[in-house]
Each structure stands twice: as structure tokens, then as C-alpha cells.
C-alpha positions as CSV (number, residue, x, y, z in Angstrom):
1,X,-0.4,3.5,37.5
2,X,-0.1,7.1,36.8
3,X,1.6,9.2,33.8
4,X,2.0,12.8,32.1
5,X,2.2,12.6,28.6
6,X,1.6,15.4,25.7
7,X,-2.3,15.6,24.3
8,X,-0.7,16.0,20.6
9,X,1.6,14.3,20.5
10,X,-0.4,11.3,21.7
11,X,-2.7,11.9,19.4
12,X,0.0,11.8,16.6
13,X,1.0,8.5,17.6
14,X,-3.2,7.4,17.7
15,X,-3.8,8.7,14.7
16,X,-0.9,6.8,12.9
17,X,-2.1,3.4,14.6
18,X,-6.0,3.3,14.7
19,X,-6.2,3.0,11.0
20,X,-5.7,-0.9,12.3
21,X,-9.0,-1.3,14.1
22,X,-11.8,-3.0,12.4
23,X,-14.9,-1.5,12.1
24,X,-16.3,-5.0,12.6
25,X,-14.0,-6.9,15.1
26,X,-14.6,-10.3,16.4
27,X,-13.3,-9.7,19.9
28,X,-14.8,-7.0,21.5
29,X,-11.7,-6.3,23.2
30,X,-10.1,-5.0,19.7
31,X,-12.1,-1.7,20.0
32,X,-9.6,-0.7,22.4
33,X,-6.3,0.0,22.8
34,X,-3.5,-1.9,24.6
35,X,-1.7,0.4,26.8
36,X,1.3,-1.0,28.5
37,X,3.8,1.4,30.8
38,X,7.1,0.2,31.8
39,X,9.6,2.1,33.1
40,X,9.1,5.5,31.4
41,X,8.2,3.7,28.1
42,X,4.3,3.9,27.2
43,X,3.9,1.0,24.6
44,X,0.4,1.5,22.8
45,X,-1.2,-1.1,20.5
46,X,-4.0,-1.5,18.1
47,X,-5.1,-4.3,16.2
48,X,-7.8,-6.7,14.5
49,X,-6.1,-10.2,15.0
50,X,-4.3,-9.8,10.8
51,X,-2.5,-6.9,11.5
52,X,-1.4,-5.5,14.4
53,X,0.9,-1.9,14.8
54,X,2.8,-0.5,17.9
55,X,4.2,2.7,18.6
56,X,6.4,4.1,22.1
57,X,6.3,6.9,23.8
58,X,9.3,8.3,25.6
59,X,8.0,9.8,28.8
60,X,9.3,11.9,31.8
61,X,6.7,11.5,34.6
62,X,5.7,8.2,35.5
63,X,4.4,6.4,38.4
64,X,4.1,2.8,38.6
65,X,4.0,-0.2,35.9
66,X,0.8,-2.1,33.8
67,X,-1.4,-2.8,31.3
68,X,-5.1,-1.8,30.0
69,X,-7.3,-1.8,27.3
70,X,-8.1,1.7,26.3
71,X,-11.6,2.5,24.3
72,X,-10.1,3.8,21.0
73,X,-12.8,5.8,19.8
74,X,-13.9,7.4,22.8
75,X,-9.8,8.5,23.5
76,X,-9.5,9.8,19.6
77,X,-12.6,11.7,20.1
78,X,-11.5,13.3,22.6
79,X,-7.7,14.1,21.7
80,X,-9.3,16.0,18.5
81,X,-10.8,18.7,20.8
82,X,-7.5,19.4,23.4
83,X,-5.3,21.9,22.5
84,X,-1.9,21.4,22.8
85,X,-1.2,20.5,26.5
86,X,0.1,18.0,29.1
87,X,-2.4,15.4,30.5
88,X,-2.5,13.3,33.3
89,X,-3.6,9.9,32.8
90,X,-4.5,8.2,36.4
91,X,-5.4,3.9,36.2
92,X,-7.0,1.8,38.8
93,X,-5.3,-1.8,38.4
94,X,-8.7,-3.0,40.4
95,X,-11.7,-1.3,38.4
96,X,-9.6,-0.4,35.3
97,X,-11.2,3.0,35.4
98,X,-9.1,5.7,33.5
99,X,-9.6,9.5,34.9
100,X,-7.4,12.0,32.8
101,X,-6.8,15.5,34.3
102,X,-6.2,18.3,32.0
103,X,-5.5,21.7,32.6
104,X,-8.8,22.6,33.8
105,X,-11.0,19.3,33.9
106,X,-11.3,15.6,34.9
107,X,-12.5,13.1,32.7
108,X,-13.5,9.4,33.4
109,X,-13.4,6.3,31.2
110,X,-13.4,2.9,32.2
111,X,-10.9,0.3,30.4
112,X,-10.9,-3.4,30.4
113,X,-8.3,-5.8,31.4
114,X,-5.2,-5.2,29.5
115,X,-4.5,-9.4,30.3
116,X,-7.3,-10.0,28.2
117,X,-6.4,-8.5,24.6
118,X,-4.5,-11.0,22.3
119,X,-1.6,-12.1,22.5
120,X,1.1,-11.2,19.5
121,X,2.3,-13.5,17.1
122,X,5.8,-14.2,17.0
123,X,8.5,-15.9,14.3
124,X,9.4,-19.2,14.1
125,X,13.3,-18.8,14.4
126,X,14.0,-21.9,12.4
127,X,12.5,-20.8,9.4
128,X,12.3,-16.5,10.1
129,X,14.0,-14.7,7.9
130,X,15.4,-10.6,8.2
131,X,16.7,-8.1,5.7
132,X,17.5,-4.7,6.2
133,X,15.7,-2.4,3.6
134,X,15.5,1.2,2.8
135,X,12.3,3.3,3.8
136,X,12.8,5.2,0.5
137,X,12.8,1.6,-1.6
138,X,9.8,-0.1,0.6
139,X,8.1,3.1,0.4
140,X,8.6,3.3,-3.6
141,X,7.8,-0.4,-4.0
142,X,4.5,-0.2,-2.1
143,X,3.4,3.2,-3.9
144,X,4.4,1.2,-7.3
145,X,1.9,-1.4,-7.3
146,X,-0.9,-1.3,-4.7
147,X,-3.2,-0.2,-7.0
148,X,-3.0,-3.2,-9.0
149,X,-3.9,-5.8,-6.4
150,X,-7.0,-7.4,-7.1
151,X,-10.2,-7.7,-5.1
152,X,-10.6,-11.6,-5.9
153,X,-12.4,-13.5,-3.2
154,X,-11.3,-17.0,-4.9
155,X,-7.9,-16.5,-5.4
156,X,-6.8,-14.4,-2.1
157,X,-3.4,-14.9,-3.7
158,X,-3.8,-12.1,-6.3
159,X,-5.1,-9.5,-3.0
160,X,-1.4,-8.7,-2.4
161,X,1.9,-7.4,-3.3
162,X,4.0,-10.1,-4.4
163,X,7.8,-9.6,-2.4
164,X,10.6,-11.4,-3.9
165,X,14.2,-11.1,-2.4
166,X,17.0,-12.3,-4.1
167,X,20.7,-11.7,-4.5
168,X,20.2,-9.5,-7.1
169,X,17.7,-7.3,-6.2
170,X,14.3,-6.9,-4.4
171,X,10.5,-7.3,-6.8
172,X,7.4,-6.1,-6.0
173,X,4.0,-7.7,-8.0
174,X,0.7,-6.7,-8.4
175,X,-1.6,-7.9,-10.6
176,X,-5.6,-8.3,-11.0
177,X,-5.5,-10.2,-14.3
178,X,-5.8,-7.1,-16.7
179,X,-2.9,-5.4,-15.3
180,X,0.4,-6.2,-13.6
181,X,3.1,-4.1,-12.2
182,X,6.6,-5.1,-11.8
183,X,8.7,-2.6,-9.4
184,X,12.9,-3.9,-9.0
185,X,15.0,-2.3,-7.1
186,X,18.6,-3.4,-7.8
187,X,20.3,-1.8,-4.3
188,X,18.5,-4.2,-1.9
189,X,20.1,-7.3,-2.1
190,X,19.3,-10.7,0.3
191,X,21.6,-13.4,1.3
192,X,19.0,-16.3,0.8
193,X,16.3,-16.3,-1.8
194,X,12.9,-15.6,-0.4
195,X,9.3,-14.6,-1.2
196,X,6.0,-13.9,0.4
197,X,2.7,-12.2,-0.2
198,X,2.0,-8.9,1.7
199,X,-1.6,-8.0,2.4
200,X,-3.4,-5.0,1.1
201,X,-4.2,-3.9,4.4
202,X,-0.7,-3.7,5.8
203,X,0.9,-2.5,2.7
204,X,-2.1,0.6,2.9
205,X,-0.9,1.1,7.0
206,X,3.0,1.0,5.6
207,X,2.4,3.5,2.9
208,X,1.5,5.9,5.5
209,X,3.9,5.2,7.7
210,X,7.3,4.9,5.5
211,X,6.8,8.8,4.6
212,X,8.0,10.4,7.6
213,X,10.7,7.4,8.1
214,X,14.3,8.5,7.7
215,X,16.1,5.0,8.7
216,X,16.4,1.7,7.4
217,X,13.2,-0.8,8.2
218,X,13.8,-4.5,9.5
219,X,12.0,-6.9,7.7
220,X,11.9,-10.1,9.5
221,X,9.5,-12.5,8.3
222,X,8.4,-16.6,8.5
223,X,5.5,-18.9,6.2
224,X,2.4,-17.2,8.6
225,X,3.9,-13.7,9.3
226,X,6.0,-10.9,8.5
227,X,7.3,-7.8,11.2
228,X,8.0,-4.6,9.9
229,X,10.2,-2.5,12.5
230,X,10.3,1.5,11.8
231,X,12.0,3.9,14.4
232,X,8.7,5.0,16.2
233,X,6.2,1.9,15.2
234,X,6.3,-1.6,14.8
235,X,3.9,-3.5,12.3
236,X,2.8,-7.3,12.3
237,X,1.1,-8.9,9.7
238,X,-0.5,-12.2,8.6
239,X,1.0,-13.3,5.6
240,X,-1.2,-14.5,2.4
241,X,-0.5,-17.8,2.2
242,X,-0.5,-19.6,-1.1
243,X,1.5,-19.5,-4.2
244,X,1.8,-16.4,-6.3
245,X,1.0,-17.3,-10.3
246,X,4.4,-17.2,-12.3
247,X,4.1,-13.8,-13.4
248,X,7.0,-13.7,-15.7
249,X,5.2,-15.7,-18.3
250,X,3.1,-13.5,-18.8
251,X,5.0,-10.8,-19.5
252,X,5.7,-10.9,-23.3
253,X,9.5,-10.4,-24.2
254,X,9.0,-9.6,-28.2
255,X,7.9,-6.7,-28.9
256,X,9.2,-4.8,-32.8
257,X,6.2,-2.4,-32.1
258,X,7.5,0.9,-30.1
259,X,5.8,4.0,-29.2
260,X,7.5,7.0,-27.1
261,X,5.1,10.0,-26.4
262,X,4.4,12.6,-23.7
263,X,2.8,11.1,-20.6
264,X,0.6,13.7,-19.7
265,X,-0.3,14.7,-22.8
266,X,-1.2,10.8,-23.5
267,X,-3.2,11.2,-19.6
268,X,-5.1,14.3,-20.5
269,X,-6.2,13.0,-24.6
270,X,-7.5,9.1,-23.4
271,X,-9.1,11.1,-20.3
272,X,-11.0,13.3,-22.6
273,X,-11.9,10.5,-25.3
274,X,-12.7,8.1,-22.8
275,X,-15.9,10.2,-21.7
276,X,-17.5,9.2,-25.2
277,X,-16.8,5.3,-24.9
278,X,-19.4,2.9,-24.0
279,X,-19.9,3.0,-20.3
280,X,-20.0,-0.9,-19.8
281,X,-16.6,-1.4,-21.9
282,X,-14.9,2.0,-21.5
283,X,-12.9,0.5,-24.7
284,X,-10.5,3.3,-26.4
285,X,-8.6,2.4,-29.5
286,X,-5.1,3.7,-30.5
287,X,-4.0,3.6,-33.9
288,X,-0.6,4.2,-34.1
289,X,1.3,4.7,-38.0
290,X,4.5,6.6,-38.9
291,X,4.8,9.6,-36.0
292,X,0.7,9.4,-35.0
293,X,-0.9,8.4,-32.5
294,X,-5.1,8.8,-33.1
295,X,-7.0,8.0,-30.1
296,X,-10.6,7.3,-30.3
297,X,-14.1,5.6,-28.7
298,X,-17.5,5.7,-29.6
299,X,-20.6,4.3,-27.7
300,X,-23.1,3.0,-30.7
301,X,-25.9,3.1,-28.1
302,X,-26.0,6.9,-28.0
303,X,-24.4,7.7,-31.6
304,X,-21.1,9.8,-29.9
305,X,-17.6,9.6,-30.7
306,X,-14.8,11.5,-30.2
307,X,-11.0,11.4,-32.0
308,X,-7.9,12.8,-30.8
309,X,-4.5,12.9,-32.5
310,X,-1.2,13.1,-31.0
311,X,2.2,13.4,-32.2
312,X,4.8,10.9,-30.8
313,X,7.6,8.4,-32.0
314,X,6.9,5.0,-33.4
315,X,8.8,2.6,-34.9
316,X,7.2,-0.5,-35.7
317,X,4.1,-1.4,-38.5
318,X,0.7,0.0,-38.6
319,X,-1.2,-2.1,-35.7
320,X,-4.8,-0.7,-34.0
321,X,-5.3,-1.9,-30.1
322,X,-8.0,-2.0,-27.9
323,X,-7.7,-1.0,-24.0
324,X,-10.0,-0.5,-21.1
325,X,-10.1,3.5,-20.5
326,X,-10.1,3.3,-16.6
327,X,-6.9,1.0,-16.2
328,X,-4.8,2.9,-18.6
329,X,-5.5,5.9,-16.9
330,X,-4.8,4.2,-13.7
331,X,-1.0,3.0,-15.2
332,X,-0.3,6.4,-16.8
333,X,-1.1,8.0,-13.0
334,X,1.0,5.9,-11.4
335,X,4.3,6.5,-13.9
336,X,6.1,9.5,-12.6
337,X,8.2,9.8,-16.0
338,X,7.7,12.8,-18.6
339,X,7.5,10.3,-21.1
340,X,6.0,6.8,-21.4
341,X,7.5,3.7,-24.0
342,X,4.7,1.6,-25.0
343,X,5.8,-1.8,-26.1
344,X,3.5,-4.0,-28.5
345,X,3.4,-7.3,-30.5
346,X,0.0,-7.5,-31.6
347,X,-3.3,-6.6,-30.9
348,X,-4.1,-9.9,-29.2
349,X,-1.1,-9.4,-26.8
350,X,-0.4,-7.8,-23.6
351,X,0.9,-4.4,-24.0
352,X,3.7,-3.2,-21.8
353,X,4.0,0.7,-20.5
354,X,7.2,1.6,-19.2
355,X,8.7,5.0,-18.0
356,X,11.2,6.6,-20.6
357,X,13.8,7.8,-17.2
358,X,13.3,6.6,-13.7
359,X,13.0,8.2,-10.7
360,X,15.8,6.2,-9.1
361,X,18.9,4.5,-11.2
362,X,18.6,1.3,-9.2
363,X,15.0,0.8,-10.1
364,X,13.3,-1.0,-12.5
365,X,9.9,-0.5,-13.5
366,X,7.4,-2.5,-15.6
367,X,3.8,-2.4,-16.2
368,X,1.7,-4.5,-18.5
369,X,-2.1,-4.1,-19.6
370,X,-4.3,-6.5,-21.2
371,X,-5.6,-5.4,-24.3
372,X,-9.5,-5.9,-25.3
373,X,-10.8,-7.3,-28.3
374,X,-12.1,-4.6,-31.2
375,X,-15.5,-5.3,-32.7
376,X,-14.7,-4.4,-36.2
């Protein structure tokens, strides 16, 4: 088979799909990629057996139908160093070597067997579900929460993002035990109540994918696997299995103790003060009374501290909580508002952080932080 496609754009499409390959694949044969031509469609595929993407290529010149497995690192490699030009791509069926003509050279790879590379998981009709959803809501949803997933080898469960689709509205969770995020988005809307846990992996490949989307994705999704279909790509994912913890539990509803104050101003002080808390704890206090906010940490060991006050609104009584340094600063990077409500009970409770305007009027965003316990 024989075919004439552009060196960048080619490498475009590579680019977006070889973040799938393994560094340490199982099957040899998921070094490469799949290249199938039909017609005057190239279908290219890459993929470690959990996750697998594919992208088409439109082309004019064509000669000839098939399939074979394409060394990925050796064809990136040499993309990077073409400028932008048409290539000739030339394929043996018999000895599955690969010569590519450019404008001024020939170069030769060999390929394997395209018959050999896996085959793709598919849906089980009786119990697949779909559900159109906006790029611009998937894409929000994702950014929301990833980095809350956990990195728990016991409970895989808590590795994902939590999807929940209901009449109502769409839920992303994510949650490593200290903190959760809850991301709603009122304008997607399923007929039948469904959940299922998305992997970190697939969510990272989306995230970098949903950007230069303009359409609507189709979700269609079973108990093993979910498909993700954008205009240029298609994405297919092993599902976490296992039940997600009831995270509304733990999200505490009562809470007289409220604090609005200026995000970044809040970013910049516990980034500052956090440099004198003790390294293995990196526990800042906040003291919040009347319109003050004091901010503080102090490592014993080395005999530093460091105090910061801020002016904000409070209404509630004088309480003092502990928080770990790295994950607040982690929450209040991941709020896009000027402004940030903090919601608390007590010390010994979860506090929750909240954006004082969203981005979006159909969205509806939550996160909570687990306090730590102050050695008075």
C-alpha cells in the first residue's frame, strides 16, 4: 500500500496520541503504531491494552488498502526534524518494510504485522450506555478535580474521577482522603441514572485533547469500559471497577462559621508563611475573629515562625484551624474565582472552600479539606 500524507500534520495527530504508549508495555507490539488505510482514510492507533486513542487522516493520494504496526518512537523522531512537506509512505504487505520518500531522501523502517496488535474492546449493547456532553463541560469537569485523585495502591477506587449522570445534572469526584472536589454541572442532563470511575490516565489524555474540541463528545460507556468520541480522535478506556465511597457523607452540611476573602491574596500569604512550617507537617493555622484573618506556622526544631494578617469578612465565633500548607495551596490554585468562601464548623471538622462567582452559571463547585490537629 502506498500514500502521501503531510509531515506536520502527521505529526500533529502523533503527537496528540503517543502520550498512550507505555514506557513499559507487556506486548512488544504496543511500541508501535497501528496503521490502517482504507479508502483514502489513514486510521492511526496507539495504545497499552487500558487505554487506547485513535485519530483519521483525510487523504488525497492513496494506493491500495492494509494494515501495519508502525515503530512509534523511531517515526516521532523523525517527524520532529522534517520541515513542513509532503511524504511518501510506500508498504510491503510481504516484509512489512516501510520506505518513506521525502523531498530529497529515502528512508527505511521495517514494521510488524498490523494482524498482530490487539484487538479493541467493544460495549456490551445490553448494558452500554451514551450521552451527548459538551467539550467545554467535560473539559471543566476534568480540569476541576484531577488533582485530587489519590495515588492509593489498595483502594484503586479513590485513583479516579468519580462520573455520576443523573437527570439533574452531571458530578465529577475526586478525593485522596484529605481533600475532595465536587464539580456539577446542571446543563448536562441523562435519561437513566448512571456512574462510573474514570482513570487518571485517560482523564490526563482527555484534558489535552478537549481544548482544541469545538463539538459535542459522545460518551458511550458499559461496567468494563467507556468510549470517548471527539471530531478528530476517539478514546477507549478500561473502567475502574469497584464502588466509589459515599462521598456526600462526608461533606459536612452545618457550617455558622463563614469567611470571604481575596483568593490570591489568601494564595500569596499561606505561600509565604508556609516556608516557615515544619517540613514533615507543613501545618499553617488560621485564626479567624471579627474582620481578621492571622495566618501563621512555626517549625520548633529550627526556632522560625512567621505571621501574616489579612483583612477579610467573617461571620461566625472566634475558632483557630489547622491545615496542611501544600493541599490548601493546591485547592486555592485550582479556584478560578477572585474571591474564595470558606465554610467551617469546628476545628475537628472538614472545612469546605468554595468560589464566591463561578465561571459558568450552570456549574457548581465544591471543595473540602481535612483539617489537622493543633498541638497546643
Amino acid at each position: 500500500m502506498k500514500f502521501v500524507v503531510s509531515s506536520t500534520e502527521l505529526l500533529s495527530h502523533l503527537s496528540s496520541i503517543s502520550k498512550v504508549i507505555s514506557s513499559k508495555n507487556t506486548l512488544p507490539i504496543l511500541d508501535n503504531y497501528l496503521f490502517q488505510l482504507e479508502e483514502n482514510q489513514l486510521t492511526i492507533t496507539a495504545s497499552d491494552l487500558e487505554s487506547t486513542l485513535i485519530t483519521s487522516i483525510e487523504l488525497d493520494n492513496t494506493d491500495g488498502d492494509g494494515k501495519i504496526a508502525v515503530p512509534a518512537k523511531l517515526l516521532n523522531d523523525t517527524l520532529k526534524e522534517f520541515p513542513e512537506q509532503p511524504l511518501t509512505f510506500q508498504i510491503s504487505g510481504d516484509t512489512f518494510g516501510i520506505e518513506i520518500f521525502s523531498a530529497n531522501g529515502k528512508f527505511s523502517i521495517v514494521g510488524q504485522n498490523g494482524e498482530d496488535y490487539p484487538q479493541l474492546p467493544g460495549l456490551k449493547d445490553d448494558v452500554a450506555s451514551s450521552i451527548s456532553v459538551s467539550h467545554e463541560a467535560l473539559l471543566s469537569g476534568i480540569n476541576k478535580t484531577l488533582f485530587a485523585t489519590a495515588d492509593d495502591e489498595l483502594r484503586p477506587v479513590m485513583n479516579g474521577i468519580f462520573i455520576e449522570m443523573s437527570a439533574d445534572d452531571m458530578t465529577f469526584v475526586a478525593s485522596d482522603a484529605h481533600k475532595l472536589v465536587r464539580y456539577k454541572r446542571k446543563d448536562v442532563k441523562a435519561e437513566v441514572d448512571s456512574s462510573f470511575i474514570l482513570p487518571k490516565k485517560p482523564a490526563s489524555l482527555l484534558k489535552n485533547l478537549l481544548p482544541k474540541e469545538e463539538f459535542d463528545v459522545k460518551l458511550s460507556f458499559d461496567d468494563k469500559n467507556a468510549i470517548f468520541e471527539l471530531t478528530n480522535y476517539k478514546l477507549i478506556c478500561r473502567l475502574v471497577e469497584g464502588n466509589y465511597p459515599s462521598y456526600n457523607s462526608v461533606i459536612p452540611t452545618k457550617n455558622p462559621n463563614k469567611l470571604t476573602i481575596d483568593r490570591l491574596e489568601l494564595y500569596n500569604t499561606v505561600k509565604r508563611v508556609s516556608v516557615f512550617s515544619n517540613q514533615a507537617s507543613n501545618l499553617i493555622k488560621l485564626n479567624m475573629n471579627e474582620n481578621q484573618l492571622i495566618v501563621s506556622a512555626q517549625d520548633v526544631d529550627f526556632s522560625i515562625s512567621a505571621v501574616e494578617r489579612l483583612k477579610c469578612q467573617y461571620e461566625g465565633d472566634e475558632m483557630e484551624i489547622g491545615f496542611k500548607s501544600t493541599f490548601m495551596l493546591e485547592i486555592l490554585s485550582n479556584l478560578s474565582s477572585t474571591e474564595v468562601k470558606v465554610e467551617l464548623s469546628d476545628p475537628t471538622r472538614a472545612g469546605l472552600l468554595l468560589p464566591a462567582e463561578t465561571d459558568h452559571e450552570e456549574e457548581d463547585v465544591l471543595m473540602l479539606l481535612m483539617p489537622m490537629m493543633i498541638n497546643v
